[in-house]
C-alpha positions in Angstrom: -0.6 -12.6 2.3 -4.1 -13.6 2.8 -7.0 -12.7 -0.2 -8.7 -10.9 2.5 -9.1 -10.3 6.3 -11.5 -12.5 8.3 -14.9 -11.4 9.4 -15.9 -10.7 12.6 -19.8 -11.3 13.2 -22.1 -8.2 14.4 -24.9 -8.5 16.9 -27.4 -8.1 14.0 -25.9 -10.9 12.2 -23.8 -9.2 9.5 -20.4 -9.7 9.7 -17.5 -7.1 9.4 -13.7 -7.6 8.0 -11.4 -7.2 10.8 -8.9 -5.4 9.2 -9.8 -2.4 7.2 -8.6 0.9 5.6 -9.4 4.3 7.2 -9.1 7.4 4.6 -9.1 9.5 7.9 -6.7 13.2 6.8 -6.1 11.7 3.2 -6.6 14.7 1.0 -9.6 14.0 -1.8 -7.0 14.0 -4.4 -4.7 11.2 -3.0 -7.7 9.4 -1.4 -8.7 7.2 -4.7 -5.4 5.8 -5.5 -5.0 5.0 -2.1 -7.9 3.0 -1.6 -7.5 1.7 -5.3 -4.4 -0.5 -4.2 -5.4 -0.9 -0.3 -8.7 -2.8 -2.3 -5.6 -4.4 -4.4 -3.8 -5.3 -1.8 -6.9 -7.4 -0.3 -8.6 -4.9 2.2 -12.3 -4.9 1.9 -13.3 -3.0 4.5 -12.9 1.3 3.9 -14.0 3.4 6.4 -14.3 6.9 5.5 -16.3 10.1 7.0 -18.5 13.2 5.7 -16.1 15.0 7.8 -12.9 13.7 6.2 -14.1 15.1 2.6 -13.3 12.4 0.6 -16.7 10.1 0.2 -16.6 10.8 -3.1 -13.5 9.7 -3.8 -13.5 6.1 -2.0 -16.7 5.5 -3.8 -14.9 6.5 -7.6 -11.9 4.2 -6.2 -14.6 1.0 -5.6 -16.7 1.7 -8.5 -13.3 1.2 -10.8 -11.8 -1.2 -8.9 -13.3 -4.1 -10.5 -15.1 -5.9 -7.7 -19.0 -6.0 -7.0 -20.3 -3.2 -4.7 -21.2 -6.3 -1.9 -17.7 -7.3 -2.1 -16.3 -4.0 -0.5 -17.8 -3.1 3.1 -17.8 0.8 3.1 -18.2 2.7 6.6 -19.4 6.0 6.8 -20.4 8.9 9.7 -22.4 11.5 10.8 -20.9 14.4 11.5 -21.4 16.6 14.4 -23.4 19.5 13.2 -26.0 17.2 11.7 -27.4 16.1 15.6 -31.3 15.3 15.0 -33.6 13.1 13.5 -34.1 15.3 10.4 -30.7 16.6 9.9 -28.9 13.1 10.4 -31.2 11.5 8.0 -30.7 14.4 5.1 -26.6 13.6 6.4 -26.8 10.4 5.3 -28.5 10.9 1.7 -26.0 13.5 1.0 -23.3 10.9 2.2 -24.9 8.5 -0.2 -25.3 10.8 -2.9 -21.0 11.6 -2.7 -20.4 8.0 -2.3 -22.6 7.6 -5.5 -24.0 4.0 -3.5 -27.8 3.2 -2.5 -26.8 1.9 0.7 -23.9 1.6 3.4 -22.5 -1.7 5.4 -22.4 0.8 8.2 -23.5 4.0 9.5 -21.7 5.8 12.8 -22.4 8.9 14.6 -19.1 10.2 14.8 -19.2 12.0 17.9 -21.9 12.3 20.4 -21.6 16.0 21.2 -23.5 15.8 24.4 -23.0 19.3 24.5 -25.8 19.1 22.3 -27.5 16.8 23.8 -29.5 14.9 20.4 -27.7 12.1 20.6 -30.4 9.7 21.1 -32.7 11.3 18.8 -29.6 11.2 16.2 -29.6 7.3 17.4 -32.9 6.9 16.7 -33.3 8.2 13.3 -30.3 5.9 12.2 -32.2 2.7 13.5 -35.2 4.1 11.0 -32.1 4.5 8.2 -31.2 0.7 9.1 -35.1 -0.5 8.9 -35.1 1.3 5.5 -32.3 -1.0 4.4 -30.3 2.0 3.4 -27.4 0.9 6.1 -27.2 -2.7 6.8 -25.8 -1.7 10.1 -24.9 0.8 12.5 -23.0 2.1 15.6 -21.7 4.9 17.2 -18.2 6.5 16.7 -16.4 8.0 20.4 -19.1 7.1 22.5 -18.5 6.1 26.4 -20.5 4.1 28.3 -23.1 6.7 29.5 -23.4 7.8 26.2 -24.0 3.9 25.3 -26.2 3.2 28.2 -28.4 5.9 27.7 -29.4 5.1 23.5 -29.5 1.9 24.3 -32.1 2.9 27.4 -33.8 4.8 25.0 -34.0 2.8 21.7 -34.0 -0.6 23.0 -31.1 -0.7 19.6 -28.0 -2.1 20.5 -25.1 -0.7 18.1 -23.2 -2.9 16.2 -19.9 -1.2 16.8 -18.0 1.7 19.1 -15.2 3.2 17.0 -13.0 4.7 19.2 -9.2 5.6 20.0 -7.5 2.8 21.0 -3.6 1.6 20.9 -1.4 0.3 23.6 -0.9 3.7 24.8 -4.8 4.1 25.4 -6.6 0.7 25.8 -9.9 1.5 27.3 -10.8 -1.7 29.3 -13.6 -0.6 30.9 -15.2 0.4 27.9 -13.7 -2.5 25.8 -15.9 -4.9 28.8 -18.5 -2.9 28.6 -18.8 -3.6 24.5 -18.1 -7.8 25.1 -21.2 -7.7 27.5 -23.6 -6.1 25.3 -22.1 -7.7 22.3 -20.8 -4.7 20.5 -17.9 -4.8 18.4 -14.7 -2.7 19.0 -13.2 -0.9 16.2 -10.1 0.8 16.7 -9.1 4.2 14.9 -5.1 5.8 15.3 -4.5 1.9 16.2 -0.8 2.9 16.3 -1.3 6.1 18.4 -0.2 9.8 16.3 3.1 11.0 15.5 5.1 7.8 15.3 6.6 7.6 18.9 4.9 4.6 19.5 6.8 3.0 17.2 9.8 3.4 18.7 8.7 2.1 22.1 11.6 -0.4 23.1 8.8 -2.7 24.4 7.3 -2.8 20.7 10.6 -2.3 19.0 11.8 -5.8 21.1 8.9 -7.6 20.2 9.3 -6.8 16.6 13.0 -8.2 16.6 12.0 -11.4 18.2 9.7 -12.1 15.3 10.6 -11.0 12.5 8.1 -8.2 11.9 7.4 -4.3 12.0 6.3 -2.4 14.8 3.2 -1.8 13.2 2.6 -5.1 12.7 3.2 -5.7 16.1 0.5 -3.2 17.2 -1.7 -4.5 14.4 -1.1 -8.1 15.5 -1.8 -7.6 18.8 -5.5 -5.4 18.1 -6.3 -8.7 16.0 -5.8 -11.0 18.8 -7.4 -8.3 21.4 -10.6 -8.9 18.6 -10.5 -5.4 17.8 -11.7 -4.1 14.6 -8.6 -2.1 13.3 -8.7 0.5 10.8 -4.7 1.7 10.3 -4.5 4.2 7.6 -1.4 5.0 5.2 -1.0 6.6 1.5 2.6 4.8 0.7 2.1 1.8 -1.1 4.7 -0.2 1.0 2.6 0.4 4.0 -0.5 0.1 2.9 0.6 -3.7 2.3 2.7 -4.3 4.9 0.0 -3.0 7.6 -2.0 -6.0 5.9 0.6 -8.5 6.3 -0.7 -9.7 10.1 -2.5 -13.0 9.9 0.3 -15.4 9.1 1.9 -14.5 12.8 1.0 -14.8 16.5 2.4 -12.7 19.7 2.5 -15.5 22.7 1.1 -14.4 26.1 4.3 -13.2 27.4 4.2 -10.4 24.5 0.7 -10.0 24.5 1.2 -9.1 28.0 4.2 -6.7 27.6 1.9 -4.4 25.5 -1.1 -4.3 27.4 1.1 -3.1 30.7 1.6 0.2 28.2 -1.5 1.5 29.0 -1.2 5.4 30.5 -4.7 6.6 29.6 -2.9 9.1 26.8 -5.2 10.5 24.4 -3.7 11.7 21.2 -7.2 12.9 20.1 -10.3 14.8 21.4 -11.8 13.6 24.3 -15.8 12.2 23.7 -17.1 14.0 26.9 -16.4 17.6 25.9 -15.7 17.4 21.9 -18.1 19.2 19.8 -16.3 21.0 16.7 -18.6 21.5 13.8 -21.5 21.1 16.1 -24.4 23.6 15.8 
């Protein structure tokens, strides 16, 4: 097993660790030992949420893990009902204050509710938190190209990243081109799709046999060599390693290929376009 993942380098010349932790539906209580051995394990990168209730936890688990705060790249998010310049800058102190850090590695908008539509002012007030220093980069969370297109339009601010759904099952290649020519990064969240049925696809489960691995580091594997940023998320110790276990094996072409014809378009979560829980 590697010390850590390698880094992927953002359009604003930070660079990210490929292969993080997501705290995404971990309960507060559970959330600091988890993160406490996925930082043991080797991960450096936790991505967390002010939606997902547990900031305050990952930054306890960091703070007592041993390692410097610049060793450990924490992601955080906006959430929806704090659309605006004002409210998604009094987001992120609060979000600061929980993690009990003076500054992020990133900051997303989680959603762009364009229900709403404030997601370019939201955009705009995060490219004043990045000139403050207080995030040393940011993105967006969910966004689709027009929603891309038009804060990029309007800011002139490329983000660093799109977090967005992505697994075999759901591989977004227009929006995954659309990223590689305007040098954002794509990070994947529910890399293994929800409810575990992916995981016993016979196309994955063969692939596994033939070298010597899980499923889920099949999947994993194969976001890696896609470039993907991958986030996969687990509280069982066993996991948590194993899910980091994927940089000492390659898939070949042939496999590579196998997955990718997988692709249905099937969501397992919200869809960007019409999504606005929360949201004022």
């Amino acid at each position: 097993m590697p010390d850590e993942a390698p880094h992927l380098q953002l359009n604003d010349g930070n660079a990210i660790p490929q292969l993080g932790f997501g705290v995404f539906q971990v309960p507060p209580e559970e959330t600091a030992d988890a993160v406490s051995h996925a930082l043991g394990t080797g991960y450096r990168l936790i991505d967390t949420a002010a939606a997902y209730g547990n900031e305050a936890a990952v930054g306890e688990a960091i703070r007592s893990s041993g390692l410097d705060r610049d060793e450990v790249y924490v992601t955080t998010k906006l959430w929806n009902g704090d659309h605006g310049r004002g409210a998604a800058l009094r987001a992120f102190e609060r979000s600061l204050e929980r993690l009990g850090f003076d500054y992020v590695d990133l900051y997303l908008i989680h959603w762009p509710v364009p229900s709403q539509d404030r997601y370019a002012e939201t955009w705009r007030a995060l490219t004043q938190i990045r000139a403050d220093g207080r995030a040393r980069s940011i993105g967006v969370s969910n966004f689709l190209i027009e929603h891309l297109e038009r804060i990029i339009d309007d800011s002139g601010v490329v983000p660093a990243v799109n977090q967005i759904e992505l697994h075999p099952r759901l591989q977004q290649d227009q929006l995954r081109t659309f990223h590689d020519e305007h040098g954002i990064l794509t990070e994947a969240w529910s890399p293994l799709a929800r409810g575990g049925d992916l995981l016993h696809e016979a196309t994955i489960t063969d692939i596994a046999s033939a070298v010597g691995r899980s499923p889920a580091q099949v999947i994993l594997r194969w976001h890696v060599q896609l470039g993907n940023i991958v986030i996969p998320k687990s509280v069982t110790p066993e996991r948590i390693e194993e899910n980091f276990r994927v940089f000492d094996f390659e898939l070949d072409d042939a496999q590579m290929n196998a997955i990718s014809e997988l692709d249905g378009g099937e969501r397992t979560g919200p869809h960007p376009a019409t999504f606005a829980a929360g949201a004022r």
